[in-house]
N, C-alpha and C positions, 0 to 999 in steps of 0.2 A: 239914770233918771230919763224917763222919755218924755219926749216933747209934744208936739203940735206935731201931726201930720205922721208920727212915728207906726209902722205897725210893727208889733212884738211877734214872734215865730214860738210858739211854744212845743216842744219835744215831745214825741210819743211818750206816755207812761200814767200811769193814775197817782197824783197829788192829790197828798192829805195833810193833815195835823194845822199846827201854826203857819202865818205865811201863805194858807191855800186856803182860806175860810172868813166867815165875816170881814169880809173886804169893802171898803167904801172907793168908792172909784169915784179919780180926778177930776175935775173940772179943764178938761183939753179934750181934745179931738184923735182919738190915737184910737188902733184895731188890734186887739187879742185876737191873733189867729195859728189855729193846730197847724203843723208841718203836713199831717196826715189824716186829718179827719176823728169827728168824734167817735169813730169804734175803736179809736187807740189815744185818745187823749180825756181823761174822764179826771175832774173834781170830785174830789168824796170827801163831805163834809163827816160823815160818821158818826152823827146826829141823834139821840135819841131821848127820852124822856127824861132822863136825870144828866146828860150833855146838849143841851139845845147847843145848836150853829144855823147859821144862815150860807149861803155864798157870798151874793154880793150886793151891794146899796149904794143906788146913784139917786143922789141929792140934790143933782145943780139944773137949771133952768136951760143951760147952754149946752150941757153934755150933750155929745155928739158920738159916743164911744160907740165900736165897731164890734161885736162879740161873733168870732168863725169857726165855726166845726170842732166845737167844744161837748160834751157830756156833763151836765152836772145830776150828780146823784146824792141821799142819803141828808139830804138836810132835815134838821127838823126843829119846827120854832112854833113860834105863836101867831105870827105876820109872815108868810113868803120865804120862800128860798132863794128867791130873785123882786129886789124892794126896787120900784121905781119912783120917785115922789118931782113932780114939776122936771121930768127928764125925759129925753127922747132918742136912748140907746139901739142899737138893730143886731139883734139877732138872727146869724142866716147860719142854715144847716147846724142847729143843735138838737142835743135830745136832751130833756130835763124827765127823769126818771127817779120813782122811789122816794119822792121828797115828799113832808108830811107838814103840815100846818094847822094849827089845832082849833084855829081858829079863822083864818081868812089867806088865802093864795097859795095852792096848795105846791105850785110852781114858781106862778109871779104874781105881785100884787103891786098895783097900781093904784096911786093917788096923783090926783091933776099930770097925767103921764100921758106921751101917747109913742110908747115905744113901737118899732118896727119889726116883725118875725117872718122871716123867710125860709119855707122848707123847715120848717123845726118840728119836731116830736116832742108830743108830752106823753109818756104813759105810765102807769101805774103809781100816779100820783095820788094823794089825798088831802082833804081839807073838809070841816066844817060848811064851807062856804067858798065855791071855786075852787076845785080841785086843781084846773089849770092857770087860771087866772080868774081874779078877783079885782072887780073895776071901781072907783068910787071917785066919786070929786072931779066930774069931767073929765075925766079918762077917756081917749078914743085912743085907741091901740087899732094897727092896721095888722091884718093876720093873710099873709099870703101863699097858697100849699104848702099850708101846716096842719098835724093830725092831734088830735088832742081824744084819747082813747085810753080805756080799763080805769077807770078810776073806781077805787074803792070806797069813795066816802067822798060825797059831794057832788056839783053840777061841773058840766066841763070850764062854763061862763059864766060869773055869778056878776051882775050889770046891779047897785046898789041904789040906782036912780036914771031917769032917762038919756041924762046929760053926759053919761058914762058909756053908749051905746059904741060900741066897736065896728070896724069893718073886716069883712070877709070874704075869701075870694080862693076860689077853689079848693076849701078845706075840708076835712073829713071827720066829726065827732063822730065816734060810737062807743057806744058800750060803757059809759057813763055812771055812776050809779045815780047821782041824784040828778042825771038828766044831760041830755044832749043841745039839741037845739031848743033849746026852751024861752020863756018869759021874751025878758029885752032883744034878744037872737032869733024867737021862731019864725020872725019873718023873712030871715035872709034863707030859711033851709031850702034848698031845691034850686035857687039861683044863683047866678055866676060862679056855677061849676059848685057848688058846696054841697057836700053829698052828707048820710050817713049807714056806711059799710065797714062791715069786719074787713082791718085793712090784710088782713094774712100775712103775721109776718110771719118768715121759717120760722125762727125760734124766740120768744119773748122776751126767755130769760138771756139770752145774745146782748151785749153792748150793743151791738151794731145796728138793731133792727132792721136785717135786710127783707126783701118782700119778695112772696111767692109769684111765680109769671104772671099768673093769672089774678094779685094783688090791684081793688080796683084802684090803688094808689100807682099804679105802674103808668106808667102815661098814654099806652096802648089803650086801658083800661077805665078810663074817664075823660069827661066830654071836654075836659080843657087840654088833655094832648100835653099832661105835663108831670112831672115826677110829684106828688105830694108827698109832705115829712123828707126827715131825712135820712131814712134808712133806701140802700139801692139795690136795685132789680136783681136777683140770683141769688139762690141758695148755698152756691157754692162759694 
């Protein structure tokens, strides 16, 4: 059982079935972190129309959980594949990829939430409504060089009312389907560094989304001088 102040080490490999899925996370302060990073540590929910799963669901007003270099892919529900409700979790270097929602967070969906994203990739997500994240109920989520890109069905940021408005900071939407920098968001595009460019990864279908040199997510390659998303520099 972990405690207060614990961080867990989780082992290279890809977790699924029971025990790795619709997880409600504790009310403590403790950080889920890969050994190795998320091109070798991937959640797969295995998720689909006649199996819905979600990953994970933090409930508590105090949580403080720590989520590091994680992958989660393959969920698929009604509400999010990552549920935040009155909670304020950080997320730094993941990728949420493949997850579907039929209805609202095609990623993460937030109610009165104002969880933290560092360096995170969402791509080829889907949802009715936010493909990436889905805000509602005073939601401010802080998003800092993170890429939210290829979505199939949906806006990257779907903001439910104004009191839900997010911040942003050197991030990269593109290639969207039902939209990028739009509605409650269009005014942050173009400032403190938030760009929107085909990020180049080498390969998409990669775990790893690593990015071509010339990737304006490389930190050569954009005006904040800094790595966006979590995929890293080289194809090799």
């Amino acid at each position: 059982m972990a405690s207060t102040g614990d961080t867990i080490l989780i082992a290279p490999g890809t977790y699924r079935g029971e025990g790795n899925r619709d997880l409600s996370m504790p009310d403590k302060s403790i950080t889920l972190k890969s050994e190795n990073g998320p091109a070798t540590t991937i959640f797969d929910c295995g998720g689909s129309a006649f199996d819905n799963h979600f990953h994970l669901s933090f409930n508590s007003t105090s949580s403080t959980i720590g989520i590091v270099g994680i992958t989660f892919r393959g969920a698929y529900a009604g509400h999010g594949a990552i549920r935040c409700r009155s909670a304020a979790p950080r997320f730094i270097n993941c990728i949420f990829r493949n997850n579907e929602a039929t209805i609202s967070g095609g990623a993460l969906r937030c109610k009165a939430a104002s969880p933290l994203l560092q360096n995170c990739t969402m791509v080829d997500n889907s949802s009715m409504s936010g493909a990436g994240l889905f805000l509602i109920a005073g939601s401010r989520p802080r998003l800092e060089n993170c890429v939210i890109s290829h979505s199939d069905r949906g806006e990257a940021i779907y903001v439910s009312e104004g009191s839900s408005v997010p911040s942003l900071e050197c991030c990269n939407l593109y290639g969207n389907v039902g939209g990028d920098w739009i509605d409650h968001i269009e005014s942050q595009a173009g400032v403190t560094g938030n760009l929107s460019a085909d990020p180049l990864y080498c390969n998409r279908d990669l775990v790893g989304l690593r990015l071509q040199p010339d990737s304006p997510c490389a930190p050569d390659n954009n005006a904040c001088g800094e790595l966006i998303g979590a995929g890293p520099e080289g194809c090799q």
